[in-house]
C-alpha positions in Angstrom: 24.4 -38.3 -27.2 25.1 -39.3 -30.8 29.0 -37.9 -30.6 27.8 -34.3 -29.5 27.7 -32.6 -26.2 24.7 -30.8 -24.5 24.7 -28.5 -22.0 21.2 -26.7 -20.7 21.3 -23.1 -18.9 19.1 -19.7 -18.4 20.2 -15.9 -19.4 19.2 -12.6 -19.0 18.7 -9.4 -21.2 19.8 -11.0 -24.6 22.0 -13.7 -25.7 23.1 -14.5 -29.5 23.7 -17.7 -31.3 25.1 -17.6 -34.9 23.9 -14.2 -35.9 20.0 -15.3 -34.4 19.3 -12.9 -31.2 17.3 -14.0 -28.3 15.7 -11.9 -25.9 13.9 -12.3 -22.3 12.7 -10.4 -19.4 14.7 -7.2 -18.3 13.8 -8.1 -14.7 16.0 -9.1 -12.2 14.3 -13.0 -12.2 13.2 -13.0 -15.7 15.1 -15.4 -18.0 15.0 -18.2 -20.4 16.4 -20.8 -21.1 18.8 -23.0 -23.5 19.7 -26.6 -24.6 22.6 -26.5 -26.3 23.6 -28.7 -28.4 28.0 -29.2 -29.2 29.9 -30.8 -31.8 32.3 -32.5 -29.7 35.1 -32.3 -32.2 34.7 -28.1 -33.2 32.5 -27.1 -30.3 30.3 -25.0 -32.5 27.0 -25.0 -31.6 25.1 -26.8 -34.1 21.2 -27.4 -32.5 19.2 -25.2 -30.0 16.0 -25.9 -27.9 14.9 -22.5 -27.0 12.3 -21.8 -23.8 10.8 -18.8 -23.1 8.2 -17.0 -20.8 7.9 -14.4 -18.0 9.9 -14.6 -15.2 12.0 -17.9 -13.2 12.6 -20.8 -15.2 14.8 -23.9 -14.5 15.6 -27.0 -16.1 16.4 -29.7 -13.4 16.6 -32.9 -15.8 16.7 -33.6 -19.7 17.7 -36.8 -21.3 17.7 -37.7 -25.3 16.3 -41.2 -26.0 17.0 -43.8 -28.5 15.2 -41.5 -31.4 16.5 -38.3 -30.3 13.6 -37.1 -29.2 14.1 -34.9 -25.9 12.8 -34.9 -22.5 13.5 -32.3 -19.8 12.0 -30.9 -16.6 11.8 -28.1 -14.7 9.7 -25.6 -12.4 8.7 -22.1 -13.7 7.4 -19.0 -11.1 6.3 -17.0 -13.8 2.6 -17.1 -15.7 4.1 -19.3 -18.3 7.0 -21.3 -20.1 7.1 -21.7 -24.2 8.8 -23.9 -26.4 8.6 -22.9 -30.2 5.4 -21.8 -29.5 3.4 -24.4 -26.7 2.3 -23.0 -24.0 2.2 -24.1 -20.3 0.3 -22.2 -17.8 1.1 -21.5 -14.3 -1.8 -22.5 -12.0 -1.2 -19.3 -9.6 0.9 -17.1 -11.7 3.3 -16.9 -8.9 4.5 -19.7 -7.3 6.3 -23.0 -9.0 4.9 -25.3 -11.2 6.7 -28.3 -12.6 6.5 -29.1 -16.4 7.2 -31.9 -18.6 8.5 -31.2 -22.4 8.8 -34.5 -25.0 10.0 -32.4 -28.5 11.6 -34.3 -31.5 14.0 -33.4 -33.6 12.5 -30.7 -35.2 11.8 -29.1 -32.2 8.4 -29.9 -32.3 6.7 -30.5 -28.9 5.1 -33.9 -29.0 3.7 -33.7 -25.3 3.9 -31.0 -22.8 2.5 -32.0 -19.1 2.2 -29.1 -16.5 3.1 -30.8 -12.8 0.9 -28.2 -10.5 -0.8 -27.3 -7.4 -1.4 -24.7 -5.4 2.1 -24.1 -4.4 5.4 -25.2 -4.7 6.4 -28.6 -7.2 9.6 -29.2 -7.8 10.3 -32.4 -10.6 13.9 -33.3 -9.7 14.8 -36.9 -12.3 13.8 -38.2 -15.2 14.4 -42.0 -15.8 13.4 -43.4 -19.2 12.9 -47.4 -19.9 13.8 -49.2 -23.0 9.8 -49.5 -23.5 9.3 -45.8 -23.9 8.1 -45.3 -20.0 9.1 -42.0 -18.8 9.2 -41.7 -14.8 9.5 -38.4 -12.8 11.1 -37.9 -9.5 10.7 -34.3 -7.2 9.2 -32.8 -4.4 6.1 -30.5 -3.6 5.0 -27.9 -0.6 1.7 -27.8 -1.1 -2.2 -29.3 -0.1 -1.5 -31.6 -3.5 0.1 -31.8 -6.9 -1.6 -32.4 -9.7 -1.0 -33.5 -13.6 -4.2 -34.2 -16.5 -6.6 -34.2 -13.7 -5.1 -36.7 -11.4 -4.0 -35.7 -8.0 -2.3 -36.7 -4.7 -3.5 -34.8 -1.8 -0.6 -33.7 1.2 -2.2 -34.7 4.5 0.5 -32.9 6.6 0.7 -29.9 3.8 4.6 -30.1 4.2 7.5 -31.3 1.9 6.7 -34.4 0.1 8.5 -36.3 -2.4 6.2 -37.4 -5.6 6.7 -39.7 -8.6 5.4 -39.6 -12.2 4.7 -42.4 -14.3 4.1 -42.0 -18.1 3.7 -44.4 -20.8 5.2 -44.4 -24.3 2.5 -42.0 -25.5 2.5 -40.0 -22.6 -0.9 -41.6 -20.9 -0.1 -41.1 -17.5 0.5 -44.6 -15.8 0.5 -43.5 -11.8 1.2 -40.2 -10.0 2.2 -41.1 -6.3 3.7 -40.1 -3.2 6.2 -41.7 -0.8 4.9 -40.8 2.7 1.3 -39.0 3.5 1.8 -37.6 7.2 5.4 -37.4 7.3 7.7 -34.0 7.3 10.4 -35.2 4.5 12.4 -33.5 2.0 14.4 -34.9 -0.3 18.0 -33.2 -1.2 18.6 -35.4 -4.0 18.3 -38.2 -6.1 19.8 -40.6 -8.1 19.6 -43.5 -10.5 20.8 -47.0 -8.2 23.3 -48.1 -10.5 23.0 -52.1 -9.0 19.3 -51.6 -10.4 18.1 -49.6 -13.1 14.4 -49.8 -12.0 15.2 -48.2 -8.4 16.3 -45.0 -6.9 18.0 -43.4 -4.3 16.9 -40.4 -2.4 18.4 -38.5 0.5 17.6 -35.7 3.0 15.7 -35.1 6.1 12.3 -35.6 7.8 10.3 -35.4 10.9 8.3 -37.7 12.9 8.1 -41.2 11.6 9.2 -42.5 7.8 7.7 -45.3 6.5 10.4 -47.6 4.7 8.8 -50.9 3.7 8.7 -54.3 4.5 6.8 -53.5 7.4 10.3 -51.2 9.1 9.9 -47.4 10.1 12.3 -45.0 10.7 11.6 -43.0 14.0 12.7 -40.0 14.5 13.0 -40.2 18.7 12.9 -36.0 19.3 11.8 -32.9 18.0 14.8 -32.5 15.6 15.6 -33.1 11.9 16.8 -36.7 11.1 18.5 -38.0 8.0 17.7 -40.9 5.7 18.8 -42.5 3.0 15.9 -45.0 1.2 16.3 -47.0 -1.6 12.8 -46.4 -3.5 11.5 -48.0 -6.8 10.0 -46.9 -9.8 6.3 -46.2 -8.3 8.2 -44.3 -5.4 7.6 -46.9 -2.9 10.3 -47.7 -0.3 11.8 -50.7 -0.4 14.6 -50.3 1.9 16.6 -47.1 4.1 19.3 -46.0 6.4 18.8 -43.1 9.5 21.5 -41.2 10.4 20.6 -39.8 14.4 21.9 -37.4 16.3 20.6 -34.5 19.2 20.4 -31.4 16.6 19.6 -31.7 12.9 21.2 -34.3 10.5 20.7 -34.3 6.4 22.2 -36.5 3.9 22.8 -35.7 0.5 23.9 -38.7 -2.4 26.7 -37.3 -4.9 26.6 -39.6 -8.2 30.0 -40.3 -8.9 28.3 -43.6 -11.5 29.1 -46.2 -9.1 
């Protein structure tokens, strides 16, 4: 982005950029985190978004848009994650919450969003529009997942995939889900390069998957099937593929940019 490379990853004990030393957790799963940011040309490192906090931390998606303004996400098991001094709390303490960080140039944070529940969330993709929408792709393993208030609530209290709507000032626009009874988890994700307002998911799920225009996938034992689905931007299916067998099938999509 803007002729420099970026590259996000977490460390333990202390790390040192420039002469400026960082320090996290001594434990064996407390670390923090990095965006780096390259010149492409002398590979110094030249910009840093720094995230700290007790315990796990991971980034699973950042993207810069138009202004340079950043957008990542993650999941954190610890109490809390901190950038340059914004706080997000865990709901539990000690299982995963998903965050959401917008921070400008300056490294200010201009919106910070905490994806939670009682359990497990996972926010897997970020997808930004030229209008300023921000949407967020992931999974959760819990009774619901909740951002600002507004919640989707797991009927079958098993994997489900969820998407994240947000508008230009970070109103939230929707928060849904893809299936409500079904068993499904998602192994990954991707941008659907033929349409830049759709997405493709893969994995495996249990029982019947809903797929649009009236079509379900049936799963015809007690075993794991795969799909593929083609989704859009609200996380509703529009389209899939199921791959059958007699044990356990998965699928996973590898984004090679075709």
């Amino acid at each position: 982005f803007n002729g420099n490379f970026y590259c996000s990853f977490g460390f333990q004990g202390s790390y040192e950029i420039n002469g400026q030393k960082f320090v996290s957790g001594l434990g064996l799963s407390d670390y923090n985190l990095f965006i780096l940011q390259i010149d492409k040309n002398t590979f110094e490192f030249n910009k840093w978004y720094y995230f700290e906090g007790d315990d796990e931390k991971n980034i699973n998606d950042f993207l810069f848009d138009q202004n340079g303004i950043l957008h990542l996400t993650g999941s954190f098991w610890g109490s809390s994650i901190i950038s340059n001094g914004d706080t997000i709390r865990n709901t539990t303490s000690r299982s995963y919450d998903g965050f959401y960080f917008k921070i400008d140039t300056n490294k200010n944070v201009i919106t910070k969003k905490k994806i939670g529940g009682s359990n497990d969330q996972f926010p897997k993709q970020i997808y930004l529009t030229n209008e300023g929408r921000v949407n967020i792709l992931g999974y959760y393993n819990a009774p619901y997942v909740e951002v600002d208030g507004v919640k989707v609530i797991n009927i079958s209290n098993s994997y489900n995939i969820f998407s994240l709507s947000l508008d230009s000032k970070s109103n939230i626009l929707s928060l849904n889900q893809l299936n409500k009874e079904t068993f499904i988890f998602p192994y990954s994700f991707s941008l659907y390069s033929d349409r830049k307002d759709a997405f493709l998911t893969s994995g495996y799920f249990y029982d019947n998957l809903y797929i649009g225009n009236g079509r379900n996938l049936k799963n015809p034992n007690d075993k794991a099937d795969a799909f593929i689905l083609l989704m859009d931007i609200n996380c509703g299916p529009m389209d899939g593929y199921q791959i059958s067998g007699i044990d356990y099938e998965s699928a996973r999509i590898i984004n090679n940019g075709n």
